[in-house]
PDB file of N, CA, C and O in Angstrom:
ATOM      1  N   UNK A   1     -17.404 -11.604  13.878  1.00  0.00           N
ATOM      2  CA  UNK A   1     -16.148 -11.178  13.273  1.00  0.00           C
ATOM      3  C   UNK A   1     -15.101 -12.250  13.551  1.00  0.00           C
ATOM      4  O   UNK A   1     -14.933 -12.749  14.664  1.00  0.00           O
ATOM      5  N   UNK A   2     -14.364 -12.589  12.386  1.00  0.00           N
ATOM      6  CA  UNK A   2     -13.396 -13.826  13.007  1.00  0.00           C
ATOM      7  C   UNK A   2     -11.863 -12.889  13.823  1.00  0.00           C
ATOM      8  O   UNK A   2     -11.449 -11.734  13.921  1.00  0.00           O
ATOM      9  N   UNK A   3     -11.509 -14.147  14.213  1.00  0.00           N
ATOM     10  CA  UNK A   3     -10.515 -13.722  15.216  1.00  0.00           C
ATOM     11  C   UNK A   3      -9.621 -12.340  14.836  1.00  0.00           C
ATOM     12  O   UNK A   3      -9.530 -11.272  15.441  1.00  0.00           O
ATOM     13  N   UNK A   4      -9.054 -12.764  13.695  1.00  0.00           N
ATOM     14  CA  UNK A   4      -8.068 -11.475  12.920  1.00  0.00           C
ATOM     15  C   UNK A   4      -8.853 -10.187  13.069  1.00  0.00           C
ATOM     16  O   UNK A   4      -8.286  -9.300  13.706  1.00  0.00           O
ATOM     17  N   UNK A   5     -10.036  -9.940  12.600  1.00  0.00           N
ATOM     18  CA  UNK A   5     -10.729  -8.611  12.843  1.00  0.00           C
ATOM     19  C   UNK A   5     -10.693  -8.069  13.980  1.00  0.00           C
ATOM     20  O   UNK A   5     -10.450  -6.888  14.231  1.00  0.00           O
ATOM     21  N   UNK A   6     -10.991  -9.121  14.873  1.00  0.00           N
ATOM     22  CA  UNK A   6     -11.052  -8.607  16.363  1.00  0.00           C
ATOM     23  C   UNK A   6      -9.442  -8.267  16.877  1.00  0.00           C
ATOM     24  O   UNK A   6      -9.470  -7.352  17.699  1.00  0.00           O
ATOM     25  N   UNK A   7      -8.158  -8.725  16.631  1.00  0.00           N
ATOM     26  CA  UNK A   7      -7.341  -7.881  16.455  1.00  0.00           C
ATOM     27  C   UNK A   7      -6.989  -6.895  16.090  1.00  0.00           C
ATOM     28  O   UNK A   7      -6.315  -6.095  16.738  1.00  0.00           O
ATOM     29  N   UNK A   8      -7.498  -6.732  14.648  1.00  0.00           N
ATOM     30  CA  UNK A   8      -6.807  -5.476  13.793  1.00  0.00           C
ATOM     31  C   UNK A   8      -7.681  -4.417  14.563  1.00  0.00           C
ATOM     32  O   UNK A   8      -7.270  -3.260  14.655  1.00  0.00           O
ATOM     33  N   UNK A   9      -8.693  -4.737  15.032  1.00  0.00           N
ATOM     34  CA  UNK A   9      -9.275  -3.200  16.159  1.00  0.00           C
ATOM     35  C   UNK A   9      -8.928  -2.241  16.675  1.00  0.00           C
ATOM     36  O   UNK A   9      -9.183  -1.044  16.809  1.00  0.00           O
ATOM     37  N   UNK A  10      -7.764  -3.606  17.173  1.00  0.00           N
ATOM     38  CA  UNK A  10      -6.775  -3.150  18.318  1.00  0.00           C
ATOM     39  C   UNK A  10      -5.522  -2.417  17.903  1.00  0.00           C
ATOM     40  O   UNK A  10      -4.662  -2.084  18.719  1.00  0.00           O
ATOM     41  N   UNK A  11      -5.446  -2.174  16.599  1.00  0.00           N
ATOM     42  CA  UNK A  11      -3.954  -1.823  16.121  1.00  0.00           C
ATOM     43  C   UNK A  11      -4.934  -0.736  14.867  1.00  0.00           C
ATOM     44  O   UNK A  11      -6.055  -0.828  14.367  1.00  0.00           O
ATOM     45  N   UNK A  12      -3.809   0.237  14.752  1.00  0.00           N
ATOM     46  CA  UNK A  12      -4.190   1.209  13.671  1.00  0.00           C
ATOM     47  C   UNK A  12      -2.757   1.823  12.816  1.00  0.00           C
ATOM     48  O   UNK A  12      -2.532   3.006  12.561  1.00  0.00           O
ATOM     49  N   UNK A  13      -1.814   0.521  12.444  1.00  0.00           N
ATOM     50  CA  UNK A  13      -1.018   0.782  11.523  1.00  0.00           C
ATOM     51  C   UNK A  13      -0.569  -0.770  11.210  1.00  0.00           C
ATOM     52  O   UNK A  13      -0.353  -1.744  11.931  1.00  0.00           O
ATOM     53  N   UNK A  14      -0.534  -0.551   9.885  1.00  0.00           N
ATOM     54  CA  UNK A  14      -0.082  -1.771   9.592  1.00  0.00           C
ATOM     55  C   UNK A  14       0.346  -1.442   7.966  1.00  0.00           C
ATOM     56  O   UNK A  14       0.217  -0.286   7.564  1.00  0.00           O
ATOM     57  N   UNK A  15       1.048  -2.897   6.712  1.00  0.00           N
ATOM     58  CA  UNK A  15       2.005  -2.277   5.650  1.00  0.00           C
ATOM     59  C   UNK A  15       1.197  -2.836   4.801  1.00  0.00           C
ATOM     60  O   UNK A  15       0.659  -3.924   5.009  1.00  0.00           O
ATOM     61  N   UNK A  16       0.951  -1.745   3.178  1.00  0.00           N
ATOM     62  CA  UNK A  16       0.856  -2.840   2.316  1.00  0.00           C
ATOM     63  C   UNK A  16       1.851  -2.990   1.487  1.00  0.00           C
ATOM     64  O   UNK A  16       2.975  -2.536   1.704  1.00  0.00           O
ATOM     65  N   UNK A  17       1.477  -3.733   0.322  1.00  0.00           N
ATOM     66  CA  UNK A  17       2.523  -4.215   0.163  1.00  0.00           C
ATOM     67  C   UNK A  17       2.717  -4.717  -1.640  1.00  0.00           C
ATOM     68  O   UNK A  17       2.534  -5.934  -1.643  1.00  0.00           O
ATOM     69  N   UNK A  18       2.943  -4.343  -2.772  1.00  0.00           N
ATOM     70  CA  UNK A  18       2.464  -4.169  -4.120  1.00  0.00           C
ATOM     71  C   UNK A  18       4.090  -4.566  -4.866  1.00  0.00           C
ATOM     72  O   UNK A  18       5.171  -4.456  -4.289  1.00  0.00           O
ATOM     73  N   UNK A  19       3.864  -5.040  -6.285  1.00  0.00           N
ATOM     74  CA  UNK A  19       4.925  -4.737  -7.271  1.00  0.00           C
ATOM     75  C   UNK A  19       4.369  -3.826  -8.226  1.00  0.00           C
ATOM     76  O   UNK A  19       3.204  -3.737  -8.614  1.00  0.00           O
ATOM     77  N   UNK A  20       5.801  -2.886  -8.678  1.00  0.00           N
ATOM     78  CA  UNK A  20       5.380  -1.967 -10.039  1.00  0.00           C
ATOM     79  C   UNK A  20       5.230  -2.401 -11.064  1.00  0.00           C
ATOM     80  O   UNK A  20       5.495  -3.599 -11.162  1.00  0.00           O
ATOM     81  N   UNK A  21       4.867  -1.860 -11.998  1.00  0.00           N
ATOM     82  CA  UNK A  21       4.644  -2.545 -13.242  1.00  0.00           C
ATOM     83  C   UNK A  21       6.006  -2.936 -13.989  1.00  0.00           C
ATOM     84  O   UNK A  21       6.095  -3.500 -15.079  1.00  0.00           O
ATOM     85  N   UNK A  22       7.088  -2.491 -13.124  1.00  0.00           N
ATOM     86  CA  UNK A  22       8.441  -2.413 -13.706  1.00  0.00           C
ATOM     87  C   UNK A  22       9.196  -3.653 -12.710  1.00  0.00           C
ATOM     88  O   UNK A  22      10.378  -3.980 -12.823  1.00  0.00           O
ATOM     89  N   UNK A  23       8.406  -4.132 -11.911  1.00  0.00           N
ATOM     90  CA  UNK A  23       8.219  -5.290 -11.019  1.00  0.00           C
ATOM     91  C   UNK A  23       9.577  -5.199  -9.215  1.00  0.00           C
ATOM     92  O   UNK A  23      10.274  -5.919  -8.500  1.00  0.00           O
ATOM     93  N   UNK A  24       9.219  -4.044  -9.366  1.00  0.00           N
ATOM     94  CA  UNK A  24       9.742  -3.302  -8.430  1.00  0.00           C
ATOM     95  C   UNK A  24       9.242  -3.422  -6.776  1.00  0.00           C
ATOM     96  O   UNK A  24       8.391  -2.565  -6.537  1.00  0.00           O
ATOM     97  N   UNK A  25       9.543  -4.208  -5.690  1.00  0.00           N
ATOM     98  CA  UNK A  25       8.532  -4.325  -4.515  1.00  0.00           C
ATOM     99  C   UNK A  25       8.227  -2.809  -3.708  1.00  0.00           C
ATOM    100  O   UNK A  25       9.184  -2.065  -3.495  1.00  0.00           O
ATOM    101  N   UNK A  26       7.361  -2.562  -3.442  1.00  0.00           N
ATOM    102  CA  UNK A  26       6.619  -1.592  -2.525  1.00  0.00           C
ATOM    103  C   UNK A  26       6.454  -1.740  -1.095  1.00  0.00           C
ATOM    104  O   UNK A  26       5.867  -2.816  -0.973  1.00  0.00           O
ATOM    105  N   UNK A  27       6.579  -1.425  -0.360  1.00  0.00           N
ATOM    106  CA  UNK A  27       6.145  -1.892   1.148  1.00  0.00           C
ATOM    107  C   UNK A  27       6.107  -0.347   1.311  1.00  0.00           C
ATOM    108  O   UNK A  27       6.943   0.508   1.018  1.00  0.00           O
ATOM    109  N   UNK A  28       4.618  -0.241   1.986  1.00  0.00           N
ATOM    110  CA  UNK A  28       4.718   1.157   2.843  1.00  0.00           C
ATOM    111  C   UNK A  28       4.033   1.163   4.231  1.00  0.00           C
ATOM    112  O   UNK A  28       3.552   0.068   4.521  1.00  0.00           O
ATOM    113  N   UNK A  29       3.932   1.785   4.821  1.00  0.00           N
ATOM    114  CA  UNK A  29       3.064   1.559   6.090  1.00  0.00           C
ATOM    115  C   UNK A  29       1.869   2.080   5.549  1.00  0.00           C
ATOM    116  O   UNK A  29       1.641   2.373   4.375  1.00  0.00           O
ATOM    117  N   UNK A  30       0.874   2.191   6.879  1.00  0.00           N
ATOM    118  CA  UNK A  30      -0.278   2.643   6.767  1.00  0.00           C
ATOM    119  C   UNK A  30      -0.991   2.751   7.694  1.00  0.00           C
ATOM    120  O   UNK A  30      -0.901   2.015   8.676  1.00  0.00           O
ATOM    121  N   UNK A  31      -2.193   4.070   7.529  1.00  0.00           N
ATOM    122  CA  UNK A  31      -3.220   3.826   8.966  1.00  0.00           C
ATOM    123  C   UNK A  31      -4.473   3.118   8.035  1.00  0.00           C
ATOM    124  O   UNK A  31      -4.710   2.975   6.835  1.00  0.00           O
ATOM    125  N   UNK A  32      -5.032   2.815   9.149  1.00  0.00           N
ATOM    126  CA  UNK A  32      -6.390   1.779   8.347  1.00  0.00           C
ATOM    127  C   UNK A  32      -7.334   1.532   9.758  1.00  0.00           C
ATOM    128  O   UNK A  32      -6.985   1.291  10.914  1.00  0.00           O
ATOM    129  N   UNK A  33      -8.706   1.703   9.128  1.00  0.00           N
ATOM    130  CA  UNK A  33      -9.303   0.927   9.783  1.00  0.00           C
ATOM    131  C   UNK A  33     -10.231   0.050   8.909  1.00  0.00           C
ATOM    132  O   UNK A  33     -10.193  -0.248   7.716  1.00  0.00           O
ATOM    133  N   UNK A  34     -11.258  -0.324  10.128  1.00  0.00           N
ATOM    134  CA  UNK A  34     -12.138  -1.452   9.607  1.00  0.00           C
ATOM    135  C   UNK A  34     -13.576  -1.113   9.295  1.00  0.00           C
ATOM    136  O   UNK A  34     -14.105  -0.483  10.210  1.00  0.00           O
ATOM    137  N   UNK A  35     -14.101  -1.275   8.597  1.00  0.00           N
ATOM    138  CA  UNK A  35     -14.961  -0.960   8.249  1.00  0.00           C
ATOM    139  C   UNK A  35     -16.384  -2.093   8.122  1.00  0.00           C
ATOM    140  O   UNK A  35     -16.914  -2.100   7.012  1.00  0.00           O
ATOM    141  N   UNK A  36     -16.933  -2.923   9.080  1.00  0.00           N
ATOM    142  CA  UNK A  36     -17.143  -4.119   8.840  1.00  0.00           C
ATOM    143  C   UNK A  36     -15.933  -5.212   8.646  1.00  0.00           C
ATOM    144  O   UNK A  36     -14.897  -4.584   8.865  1.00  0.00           O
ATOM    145  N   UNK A  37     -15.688  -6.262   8.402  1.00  0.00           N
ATOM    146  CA  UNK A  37     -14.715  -7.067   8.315  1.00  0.00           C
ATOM    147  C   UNK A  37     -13.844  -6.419   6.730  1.00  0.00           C
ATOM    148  O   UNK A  37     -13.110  -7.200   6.125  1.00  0.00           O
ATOM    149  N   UNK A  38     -14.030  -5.045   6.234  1.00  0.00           N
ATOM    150  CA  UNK A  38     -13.185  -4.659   5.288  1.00  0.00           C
ATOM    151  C   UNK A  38     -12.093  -3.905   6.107  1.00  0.00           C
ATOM    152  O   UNK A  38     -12.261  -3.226   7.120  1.00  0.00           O
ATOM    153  N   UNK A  39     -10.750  -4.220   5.332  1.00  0.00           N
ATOM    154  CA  UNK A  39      -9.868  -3.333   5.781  1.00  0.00           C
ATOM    155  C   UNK A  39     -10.196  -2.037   4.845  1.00  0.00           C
ATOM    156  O   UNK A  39     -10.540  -2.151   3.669  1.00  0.00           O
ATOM    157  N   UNK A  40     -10.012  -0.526   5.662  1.00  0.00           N
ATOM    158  CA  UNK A  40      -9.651   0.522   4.794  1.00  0.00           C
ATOM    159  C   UNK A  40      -8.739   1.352   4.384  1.00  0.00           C
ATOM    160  O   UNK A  40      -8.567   2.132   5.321  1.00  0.00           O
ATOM    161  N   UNK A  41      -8.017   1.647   3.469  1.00  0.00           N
ATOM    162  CA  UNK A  41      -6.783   2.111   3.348  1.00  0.00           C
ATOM    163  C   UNK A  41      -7.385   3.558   2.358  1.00  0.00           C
ATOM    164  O   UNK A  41      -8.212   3.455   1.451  1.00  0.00           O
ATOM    165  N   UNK A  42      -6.870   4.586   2.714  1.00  0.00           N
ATOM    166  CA  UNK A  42      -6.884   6.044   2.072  1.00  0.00           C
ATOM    167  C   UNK A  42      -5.453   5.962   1.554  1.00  0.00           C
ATOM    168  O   UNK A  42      -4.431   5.592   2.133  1.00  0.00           O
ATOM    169  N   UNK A  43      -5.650   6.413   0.286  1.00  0.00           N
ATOM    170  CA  UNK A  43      -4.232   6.361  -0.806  1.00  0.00           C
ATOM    171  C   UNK A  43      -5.051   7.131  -1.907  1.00  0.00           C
ATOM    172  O   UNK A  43      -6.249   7.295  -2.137  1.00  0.00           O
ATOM    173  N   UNK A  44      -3.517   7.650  -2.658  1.00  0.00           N
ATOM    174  CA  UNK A  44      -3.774   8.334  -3.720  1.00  0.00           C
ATOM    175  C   UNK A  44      -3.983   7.849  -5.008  1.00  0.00           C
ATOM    176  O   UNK A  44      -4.175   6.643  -5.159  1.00  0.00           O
ATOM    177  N   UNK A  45      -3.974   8.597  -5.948  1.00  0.00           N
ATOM    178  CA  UNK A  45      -4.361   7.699  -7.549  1.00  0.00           C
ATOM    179  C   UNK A  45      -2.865   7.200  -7.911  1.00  0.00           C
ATOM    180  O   UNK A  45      -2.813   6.176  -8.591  1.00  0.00           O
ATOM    181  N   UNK A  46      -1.752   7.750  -7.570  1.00  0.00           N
ATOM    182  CA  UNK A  46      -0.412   6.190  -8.459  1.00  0.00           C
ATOM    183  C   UNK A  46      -0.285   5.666  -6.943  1.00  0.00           C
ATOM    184  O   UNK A  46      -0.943   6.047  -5.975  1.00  0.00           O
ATOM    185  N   UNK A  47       0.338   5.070  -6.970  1.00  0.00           N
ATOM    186  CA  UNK A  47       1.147   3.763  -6.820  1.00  0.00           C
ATOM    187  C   UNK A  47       0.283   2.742  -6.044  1.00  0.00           C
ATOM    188  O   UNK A  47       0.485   2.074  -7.059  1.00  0.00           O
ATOM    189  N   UNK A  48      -0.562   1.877  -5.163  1.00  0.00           N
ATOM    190  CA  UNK A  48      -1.073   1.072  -5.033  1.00  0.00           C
ATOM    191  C   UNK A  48      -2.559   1.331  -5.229  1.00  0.00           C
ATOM    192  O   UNK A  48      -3.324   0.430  -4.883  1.00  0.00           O
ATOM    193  N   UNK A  49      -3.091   2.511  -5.772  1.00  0.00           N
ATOM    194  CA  UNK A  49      -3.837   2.212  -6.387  1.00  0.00           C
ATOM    195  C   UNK A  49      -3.660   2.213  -8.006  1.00  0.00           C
ATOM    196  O   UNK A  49      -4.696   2.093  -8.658  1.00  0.00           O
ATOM    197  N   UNK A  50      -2.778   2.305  -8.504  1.00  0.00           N
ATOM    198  CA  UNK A  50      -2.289   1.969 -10.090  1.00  0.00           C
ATOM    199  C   UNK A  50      -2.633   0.558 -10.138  1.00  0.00           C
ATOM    200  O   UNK A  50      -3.470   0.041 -10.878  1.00  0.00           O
ATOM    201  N   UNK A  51      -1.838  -0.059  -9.199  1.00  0.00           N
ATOM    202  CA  UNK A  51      -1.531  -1.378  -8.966  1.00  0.00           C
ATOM    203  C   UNK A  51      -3.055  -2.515  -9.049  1.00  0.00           C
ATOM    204  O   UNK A  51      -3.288  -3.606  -9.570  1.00  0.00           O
ATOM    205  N   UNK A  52      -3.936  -1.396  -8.111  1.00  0.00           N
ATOM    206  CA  UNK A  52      -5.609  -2.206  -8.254  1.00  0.00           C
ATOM    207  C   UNK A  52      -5.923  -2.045  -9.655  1.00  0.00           C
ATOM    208  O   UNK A  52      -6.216  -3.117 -10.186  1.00  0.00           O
ATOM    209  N   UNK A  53      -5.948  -1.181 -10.311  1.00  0.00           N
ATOM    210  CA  UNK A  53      -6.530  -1.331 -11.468  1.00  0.00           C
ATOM    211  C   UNK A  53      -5.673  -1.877 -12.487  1.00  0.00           C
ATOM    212  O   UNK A  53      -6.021  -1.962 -13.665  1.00  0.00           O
ATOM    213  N   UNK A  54      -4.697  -2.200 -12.099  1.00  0.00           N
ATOM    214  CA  UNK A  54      -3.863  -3.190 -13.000  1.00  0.00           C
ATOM    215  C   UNK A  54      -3.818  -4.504 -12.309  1.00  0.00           C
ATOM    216  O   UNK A  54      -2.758  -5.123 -12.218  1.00  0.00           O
ATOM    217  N   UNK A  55      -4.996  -4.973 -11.792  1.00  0.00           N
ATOM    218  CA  UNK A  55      -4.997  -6.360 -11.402  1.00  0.00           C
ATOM    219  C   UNK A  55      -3.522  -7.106 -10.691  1.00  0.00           C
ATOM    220  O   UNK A  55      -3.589  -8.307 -10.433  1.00  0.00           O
ATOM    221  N   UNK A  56      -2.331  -6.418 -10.419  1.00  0.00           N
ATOM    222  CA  UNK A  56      -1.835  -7.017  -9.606  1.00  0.00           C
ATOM    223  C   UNK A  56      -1.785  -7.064  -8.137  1.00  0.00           C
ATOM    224  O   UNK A  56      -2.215  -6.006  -7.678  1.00  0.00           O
ATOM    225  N   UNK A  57      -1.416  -7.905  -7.220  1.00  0.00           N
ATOM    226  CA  UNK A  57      -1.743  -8.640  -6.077  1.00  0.00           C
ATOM    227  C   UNK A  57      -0.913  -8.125  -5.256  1.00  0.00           C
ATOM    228  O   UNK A  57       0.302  -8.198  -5.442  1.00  0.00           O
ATOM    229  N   UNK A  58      -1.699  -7.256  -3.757  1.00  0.00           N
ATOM    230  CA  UNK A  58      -1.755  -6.265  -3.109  1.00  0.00           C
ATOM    231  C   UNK A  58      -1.658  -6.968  -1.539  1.00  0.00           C
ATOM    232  O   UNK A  58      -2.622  -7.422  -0.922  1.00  0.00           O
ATOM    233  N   UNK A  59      -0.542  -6.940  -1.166  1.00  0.00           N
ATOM    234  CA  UNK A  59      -0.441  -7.629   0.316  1.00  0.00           C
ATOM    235  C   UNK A  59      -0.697  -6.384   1.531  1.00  0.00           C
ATOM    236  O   UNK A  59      -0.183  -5.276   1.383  1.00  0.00           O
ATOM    237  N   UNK A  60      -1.435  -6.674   2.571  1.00  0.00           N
ATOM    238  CA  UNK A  60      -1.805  -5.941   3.907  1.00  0.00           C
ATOM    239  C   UNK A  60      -1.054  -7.031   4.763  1.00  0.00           C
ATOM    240  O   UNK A  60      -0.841  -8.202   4.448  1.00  0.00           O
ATOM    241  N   UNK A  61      -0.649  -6.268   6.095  1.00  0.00           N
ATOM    242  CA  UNK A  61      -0.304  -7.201   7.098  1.00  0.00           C
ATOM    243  C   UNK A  61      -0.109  -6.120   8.426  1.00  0.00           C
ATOM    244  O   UNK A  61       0.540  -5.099   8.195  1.00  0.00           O
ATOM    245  N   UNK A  62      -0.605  -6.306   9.678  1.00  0.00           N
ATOM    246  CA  UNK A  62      -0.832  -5.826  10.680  1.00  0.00           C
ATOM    247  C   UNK A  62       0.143  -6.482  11.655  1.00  0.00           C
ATOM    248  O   UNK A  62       0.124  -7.700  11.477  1.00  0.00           O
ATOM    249  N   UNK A  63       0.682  -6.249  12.273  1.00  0.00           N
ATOM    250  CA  UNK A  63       1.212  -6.391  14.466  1.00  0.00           C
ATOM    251  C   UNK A  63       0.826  -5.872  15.014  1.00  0.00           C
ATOM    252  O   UNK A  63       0.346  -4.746  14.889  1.00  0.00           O
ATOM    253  N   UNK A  64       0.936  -6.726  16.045  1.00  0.00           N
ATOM    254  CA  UNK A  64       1.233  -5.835  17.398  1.00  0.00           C
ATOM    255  C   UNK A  64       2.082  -5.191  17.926  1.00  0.00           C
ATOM    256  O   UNK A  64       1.884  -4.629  19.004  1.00  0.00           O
ATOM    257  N   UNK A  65       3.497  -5.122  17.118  1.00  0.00           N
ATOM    258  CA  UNK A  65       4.603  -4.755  18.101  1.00  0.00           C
ATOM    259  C   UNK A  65       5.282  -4.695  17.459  1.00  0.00           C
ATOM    260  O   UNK A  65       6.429  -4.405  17.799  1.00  0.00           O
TER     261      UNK A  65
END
């Protein structure tokens, strides 16, 4: 597992992070884990998952603190 995985172990909240189709920014938190070197995020059918099936580009980001 590279280094980052072996962090995010250690932490169980972190944000993602999307525009609307109306190009609106999103930031929300989140719990997640890992699933193999996948991050996993549980979400509902609108808003960042709208966003996956409309091919736009979906930021994650984790701390420590």
């Amino acid at each position: 597992m590279p280094p980052c995985g072996t962090l995010l172990q250690t932490i169980g909240i972190g944000r993602v992070a999307w525009a609307t189709a109306a190009g609106r920014a999103v930031v929300l938190p989140v719990n997640f884990v890992l699933d193999g070197e996948a991050v996993v995020i549980k979400t509902s059918r609108d808003g960042m998952a709208d966003a996956v099936e409309h091919d736009r580009v979906i930021s994650f980001e984790a701390d420590d603190g």
